[in-house]
C-alpha positions as CSV (number, residue, x, y, z in Angstrom):
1,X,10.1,-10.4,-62.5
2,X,9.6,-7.1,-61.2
3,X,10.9,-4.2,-58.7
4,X,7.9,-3.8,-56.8
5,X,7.3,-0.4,-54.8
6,X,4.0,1.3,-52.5
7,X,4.0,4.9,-51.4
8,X,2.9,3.8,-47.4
9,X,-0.5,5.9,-47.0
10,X,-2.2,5.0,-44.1
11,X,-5.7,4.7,-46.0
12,X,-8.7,2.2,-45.3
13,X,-7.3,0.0,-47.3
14,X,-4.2,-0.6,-45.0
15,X,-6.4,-1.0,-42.2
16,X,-8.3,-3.2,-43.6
17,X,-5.6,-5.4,-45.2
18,X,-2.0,-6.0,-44.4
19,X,0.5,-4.8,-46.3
20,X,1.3,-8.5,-48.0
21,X,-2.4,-8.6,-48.7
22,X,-2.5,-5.5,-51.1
23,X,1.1,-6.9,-53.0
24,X,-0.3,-9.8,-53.9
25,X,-3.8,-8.7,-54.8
26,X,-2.0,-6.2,-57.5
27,X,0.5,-8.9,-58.5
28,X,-2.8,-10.9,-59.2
29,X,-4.1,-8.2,-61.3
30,X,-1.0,-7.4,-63.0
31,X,-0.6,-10.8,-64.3
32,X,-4.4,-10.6,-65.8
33,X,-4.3,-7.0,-66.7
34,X,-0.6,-8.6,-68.9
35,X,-2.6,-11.4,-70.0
36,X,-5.6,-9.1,-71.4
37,X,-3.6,-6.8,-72.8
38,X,-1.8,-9.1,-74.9
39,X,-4.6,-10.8,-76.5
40,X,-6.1,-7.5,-77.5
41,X,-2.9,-6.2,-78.5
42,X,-2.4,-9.3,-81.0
43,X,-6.3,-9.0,-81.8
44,X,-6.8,-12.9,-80.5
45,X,-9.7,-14.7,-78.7
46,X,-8.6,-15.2,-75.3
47,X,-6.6,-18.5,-74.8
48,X,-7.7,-21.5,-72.4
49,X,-4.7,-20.9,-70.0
50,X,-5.7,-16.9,-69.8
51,X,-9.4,-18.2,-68.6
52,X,-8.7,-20.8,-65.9
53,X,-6.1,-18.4,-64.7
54,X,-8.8,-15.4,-64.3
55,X,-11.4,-18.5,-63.5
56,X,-9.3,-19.6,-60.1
57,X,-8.3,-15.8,-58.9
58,X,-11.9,-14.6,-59.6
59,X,-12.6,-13.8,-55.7
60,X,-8.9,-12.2,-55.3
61,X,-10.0,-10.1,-58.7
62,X,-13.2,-8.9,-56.9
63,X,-11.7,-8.2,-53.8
64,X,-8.9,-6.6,-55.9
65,X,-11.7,-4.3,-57.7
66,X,-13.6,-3.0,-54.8
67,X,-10.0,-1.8,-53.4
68,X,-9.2,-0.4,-56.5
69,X,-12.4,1.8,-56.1
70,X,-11.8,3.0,-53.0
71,X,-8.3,4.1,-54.0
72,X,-9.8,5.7,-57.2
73,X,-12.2,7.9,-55.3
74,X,-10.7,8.4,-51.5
75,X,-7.0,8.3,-52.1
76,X,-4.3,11.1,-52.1
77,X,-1.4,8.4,-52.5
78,X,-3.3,7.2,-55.6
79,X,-0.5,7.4,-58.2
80,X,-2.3,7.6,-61.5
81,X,-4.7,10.2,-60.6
82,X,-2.1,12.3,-60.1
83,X,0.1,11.6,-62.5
84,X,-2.8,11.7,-65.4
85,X,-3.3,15.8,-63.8
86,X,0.1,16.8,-63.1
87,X,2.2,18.9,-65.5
88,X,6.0,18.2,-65.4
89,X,7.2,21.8,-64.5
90,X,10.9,21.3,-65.5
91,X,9.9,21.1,-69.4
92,X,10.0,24.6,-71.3
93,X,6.7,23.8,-73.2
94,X,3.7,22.1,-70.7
95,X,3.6,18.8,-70.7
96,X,1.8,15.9,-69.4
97,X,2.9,12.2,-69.4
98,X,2.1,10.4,-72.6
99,X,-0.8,7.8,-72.5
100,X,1.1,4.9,-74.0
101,X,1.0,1.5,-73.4
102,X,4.3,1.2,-71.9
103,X,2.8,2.9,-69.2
104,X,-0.6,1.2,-68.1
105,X,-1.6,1.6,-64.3
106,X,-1.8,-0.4,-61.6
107,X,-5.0,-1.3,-60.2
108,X,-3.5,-0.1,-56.7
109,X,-2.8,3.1,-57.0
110,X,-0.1,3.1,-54.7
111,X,1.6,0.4,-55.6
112,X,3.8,0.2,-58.8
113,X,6.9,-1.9,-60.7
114,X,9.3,-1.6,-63.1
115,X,9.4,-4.7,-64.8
116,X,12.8,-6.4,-65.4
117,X,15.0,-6.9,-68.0
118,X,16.1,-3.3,-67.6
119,X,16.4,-2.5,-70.9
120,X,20.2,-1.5,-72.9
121,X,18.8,1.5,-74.1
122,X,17.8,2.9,-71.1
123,X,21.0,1.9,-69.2
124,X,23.1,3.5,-71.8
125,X,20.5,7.0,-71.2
126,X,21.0,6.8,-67.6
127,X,25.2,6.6,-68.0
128,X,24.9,9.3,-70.2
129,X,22.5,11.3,-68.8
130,X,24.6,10.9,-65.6
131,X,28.1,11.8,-67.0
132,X,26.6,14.6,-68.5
133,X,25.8,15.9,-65.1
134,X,28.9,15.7,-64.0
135,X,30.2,17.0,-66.7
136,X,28.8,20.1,-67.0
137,X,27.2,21.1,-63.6
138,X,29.7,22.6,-61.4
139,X,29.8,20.9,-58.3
140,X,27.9,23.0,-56.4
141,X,24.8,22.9,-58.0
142,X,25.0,18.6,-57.6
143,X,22.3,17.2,-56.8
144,X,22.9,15.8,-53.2
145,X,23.0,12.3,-54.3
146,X,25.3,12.6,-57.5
147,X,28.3,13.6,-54.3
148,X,27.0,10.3,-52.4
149,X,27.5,7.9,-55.5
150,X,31.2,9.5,-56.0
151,X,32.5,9.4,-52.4
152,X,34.5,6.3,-51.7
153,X,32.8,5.9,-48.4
154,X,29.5,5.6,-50.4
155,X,26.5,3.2,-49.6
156,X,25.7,2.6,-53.1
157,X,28.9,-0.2,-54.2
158,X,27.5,-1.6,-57.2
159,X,27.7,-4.9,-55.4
160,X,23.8,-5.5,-55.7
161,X,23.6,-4.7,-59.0
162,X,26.5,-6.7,-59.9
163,X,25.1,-10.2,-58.0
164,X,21.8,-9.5,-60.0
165,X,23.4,-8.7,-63.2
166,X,24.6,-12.2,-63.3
167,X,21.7,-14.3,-62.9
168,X,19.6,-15.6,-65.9
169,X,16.5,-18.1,-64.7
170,X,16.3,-21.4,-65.9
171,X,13.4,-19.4,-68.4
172,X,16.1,-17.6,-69.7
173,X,15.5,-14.6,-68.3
174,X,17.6,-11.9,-67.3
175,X,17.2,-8.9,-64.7
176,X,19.3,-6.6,-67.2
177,X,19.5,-6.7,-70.9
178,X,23.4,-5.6,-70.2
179,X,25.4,-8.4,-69.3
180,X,28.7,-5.9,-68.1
181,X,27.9,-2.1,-66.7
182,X,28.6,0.8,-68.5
183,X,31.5,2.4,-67.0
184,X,31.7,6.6,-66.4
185,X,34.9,8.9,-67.3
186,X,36.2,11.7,-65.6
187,X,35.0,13.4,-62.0
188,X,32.7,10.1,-62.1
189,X,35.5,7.6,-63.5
190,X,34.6,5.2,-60.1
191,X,31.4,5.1,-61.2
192,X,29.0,2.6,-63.3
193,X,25.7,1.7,-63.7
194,X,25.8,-1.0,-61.4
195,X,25.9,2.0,-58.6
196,X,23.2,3.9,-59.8
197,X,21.1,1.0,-59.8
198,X,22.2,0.4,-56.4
199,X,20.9,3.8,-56.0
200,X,17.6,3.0,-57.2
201,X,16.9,0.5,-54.5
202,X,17.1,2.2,-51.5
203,X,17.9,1.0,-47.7
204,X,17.4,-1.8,-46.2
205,X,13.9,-1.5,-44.4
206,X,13.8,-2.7,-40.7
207,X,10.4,-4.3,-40.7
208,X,10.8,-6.4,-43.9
209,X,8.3,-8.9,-41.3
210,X,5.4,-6.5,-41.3
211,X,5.4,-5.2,-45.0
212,X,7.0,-7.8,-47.0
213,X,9.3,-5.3,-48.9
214,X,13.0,-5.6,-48.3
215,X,13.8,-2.4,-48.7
216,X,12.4,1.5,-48.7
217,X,13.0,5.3,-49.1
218,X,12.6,7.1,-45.5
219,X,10.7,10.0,-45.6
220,X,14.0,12.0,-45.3
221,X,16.0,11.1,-48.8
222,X,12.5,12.0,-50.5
223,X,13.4,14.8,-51.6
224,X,17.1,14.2,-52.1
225,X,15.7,11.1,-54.4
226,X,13.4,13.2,-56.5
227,X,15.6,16.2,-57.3
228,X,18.1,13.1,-58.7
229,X,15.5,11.3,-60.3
230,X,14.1,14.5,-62.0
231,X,17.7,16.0,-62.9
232,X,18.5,12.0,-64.7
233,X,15.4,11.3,-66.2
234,X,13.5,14.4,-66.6
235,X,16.1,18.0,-66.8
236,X,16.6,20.3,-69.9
237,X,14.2,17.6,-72.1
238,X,11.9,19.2,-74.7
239,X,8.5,17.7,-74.9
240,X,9.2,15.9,-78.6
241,X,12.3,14.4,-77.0
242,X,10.5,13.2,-73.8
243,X,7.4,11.6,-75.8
244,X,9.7,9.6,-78.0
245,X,11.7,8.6,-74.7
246,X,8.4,7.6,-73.4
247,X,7.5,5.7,-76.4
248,X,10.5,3.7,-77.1
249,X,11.5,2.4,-73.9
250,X,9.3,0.6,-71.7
251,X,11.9,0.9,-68.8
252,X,12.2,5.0,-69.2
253,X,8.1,5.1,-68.7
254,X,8.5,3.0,-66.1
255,X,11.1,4.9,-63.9
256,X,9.6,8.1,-64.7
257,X,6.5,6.8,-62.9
258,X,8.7,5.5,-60.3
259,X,10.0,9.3,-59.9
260,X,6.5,10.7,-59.7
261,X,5.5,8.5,-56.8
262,X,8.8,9.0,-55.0
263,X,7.8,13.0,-55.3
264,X,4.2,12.0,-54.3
265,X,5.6,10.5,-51.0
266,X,7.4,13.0,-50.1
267,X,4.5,15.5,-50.3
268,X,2.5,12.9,-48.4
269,X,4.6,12.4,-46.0
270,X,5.2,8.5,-45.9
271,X,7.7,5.9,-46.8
272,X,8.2,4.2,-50.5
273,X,8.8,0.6,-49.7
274,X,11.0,-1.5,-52.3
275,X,11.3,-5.1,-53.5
């Protein structure tokens, strides 16, 4: 399970192929990339179910490679190349992300998920990450979005969040480590995680038909969403700190890839559509 998201580039690609097309060409590859990963990771031969699965998607997984080409070479929305070139201006010491196996790329370079369960450990950074914000910015200097989540009137209810927090699959599995939010104190005592992960999500897109994503960040909260994003996730960490974040935490790695293509739409131009 997985929120899925594309930075909308009109390239070749989406001429070529609709929308749906591309999704489940990269949820293909995922799954293999997963599968490959894992046996070298535990240093194994591959197993029988691993090589009928590649076996029976093999024209998807070529199809899926000469896309992946095009978007390595042609592409300004390709995420990864410009993740693996840009320096993250808000640290005090240069940085670039770490290469880490939390954070493998997507053969798509648009595209991109963060896989669920949401781990504890991030969900208690964000809470505090967040109430520190509102604890020691002065109002003013907010970030537009932290005086959205706090107004009564605001979009962003938690009520989401809270439906998905309590569904385990008959696997067992979970969309959020955290079976309760955490709840904030103070100028943000309305607040828990369950909004901001409301926030995460977006809008409701209007042509779910034609892309296949429920949901998506216009053009115009781009920027609102990346100066939150990068204020959260990013703000006032040194570059020991943000390594061992990126280390630790699958989910952290995850989102702050999440951040960079929600900055890399807005320079483009183009929607990020959600699921």
């Amino acid at each position: 399970m997985s929120l899925e998201y594309a930075i909308e580039y009109p390239c070749e690609m989406r001429r070529q192929y609709q929308e749906e097309t591309l999704r489940l060409l990269a949820r293909t590859g995922s799954v293999v990339s997963r599968m490959v990963n894992e046996t070298l990771d535990r240093s194994l031969p591959p197993s029988e179910e691993s090589i009928q699965f590649t076996t029976r998607y093999a024209d998807d997984l070529e199809k899926l490679e000469q896309i992946a080409s095009y978007c390595r070479t042609h592409c300004p929305a390709h995420l990864d190349e410009n993740l693996s070139n840009q320096v993250i201006s808000n640290f005090t010491t240069q940085t670039s992300l770490p290469n880490h196996p939390h954070h493998r790329t997507e053969p798509i370079g648009c595209l991109g998920r963060i896989h669920y369960p949401i781990e504890g450990r991030f969900e208690r950074f964000v809470a505090n990450r967040l109430q520190l914000l509102y604890d020691t910015l002065p109002a003013e200097q907010w970030p537009h979005l932290l005086h959205i989540l706090i107004d009564p009137e605001s979009p962003f209810d938690g009520e989401g969040t809270k439906e998905l927090r309590r569904v385990t699959t008959a696997e067992g599995l979970r969309f959020f480590e955290l079976r309760v939010p955490i709840s904030l104190s103070r100028k943000s005592a309305r607040l828990t995680t369950d909004n901001v992960f409301d926030l995460f999500s977006g809008f409701t897109s209007a042509d779910q038909r034609a892309t296949s994503y429920q949901r998506d960040l216009p053009p115009l909260a781009l920027a609102d969403y990346a100066e939150f994003l990068e204020a959260l996730l990013i703000s006032d960490l040194n570059n020991d700190e943000f390594a061992r974040l990126c280390a630790q935490s699958s989910s952290y790695s995850q989102f702050i890839r999440f951040t960079h293509a929600v900055r890399l739409a807005q320079k483009l131009g183009v929607r990020l559509l959600l699921d």
